[in-house]
N, C-alpha and C positions, 0 to 999 in steps of 0.2 A: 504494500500500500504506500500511495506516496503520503508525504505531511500532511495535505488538502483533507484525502480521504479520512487520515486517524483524528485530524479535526472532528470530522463532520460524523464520524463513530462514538467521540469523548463528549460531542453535544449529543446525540442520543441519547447515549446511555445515559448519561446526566439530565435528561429531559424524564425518563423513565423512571427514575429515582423522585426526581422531583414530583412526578403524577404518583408516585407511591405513597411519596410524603403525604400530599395535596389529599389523597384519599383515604391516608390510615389503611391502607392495606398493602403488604403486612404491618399492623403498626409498628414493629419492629424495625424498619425504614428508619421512620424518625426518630425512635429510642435510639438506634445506632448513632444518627449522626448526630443527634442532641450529646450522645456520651460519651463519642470522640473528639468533641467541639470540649467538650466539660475539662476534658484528660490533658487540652494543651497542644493539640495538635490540630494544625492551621488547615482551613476550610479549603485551600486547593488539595492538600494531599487527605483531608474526608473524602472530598468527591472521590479522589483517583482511588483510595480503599476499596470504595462501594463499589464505584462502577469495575471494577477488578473481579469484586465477586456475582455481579452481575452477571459481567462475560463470561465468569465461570460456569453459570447457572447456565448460560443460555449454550456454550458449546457442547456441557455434557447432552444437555435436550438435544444436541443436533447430532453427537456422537452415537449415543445411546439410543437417538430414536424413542424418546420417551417424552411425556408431558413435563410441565412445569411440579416440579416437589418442592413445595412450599416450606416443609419441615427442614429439609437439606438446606436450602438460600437462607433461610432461619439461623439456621445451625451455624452457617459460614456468617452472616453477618456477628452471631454473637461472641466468634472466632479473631472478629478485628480487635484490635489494630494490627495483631499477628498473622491473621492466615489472611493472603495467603505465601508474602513474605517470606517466612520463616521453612515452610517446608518445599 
């Protein structure tokens, strides 16, 4: 992908997050980023956390051939600011 396009990916995803927030679902969206915002850690590199585990959520759907699992994206949000970094 050239810059243009990972732009136009990091607005998505970031747009996506945002209509999470917007909607309380999962309200864990904005528990996230309310409580990495809390922790000291600056609101461009929240985005880039979330939308990190976003992409993650949506490749395994694409890999796996499977729906959205709510509990998993859950799971991984409640995994930042570490995952998915660290492993």
């Amino acid at each position: 992908m050239d810059s243009q396009q990972v732009t136009r990916v990091r607005a998505e995803l970031r747009q996506v997050l945002q209509n999470q927030m917007d909607a309380g679902e999962p309200a864990e969206t904005k528990q996230t980023f309310d409580r990495l915002l809390a922790a000291g850690i600056p609101e461009d590199e929240v985005w880039r956390l979330m939308s990190a585990v976003l992409a993650g959520e949506m490749a395994t759907m694409m890999r796996e051939e499977r729906l959205y699992d709510r509990d998993r994206y859950v799971q991984a949000l409640h995994g930042l600011p570490t995952w998915p970094l660290s492993e």
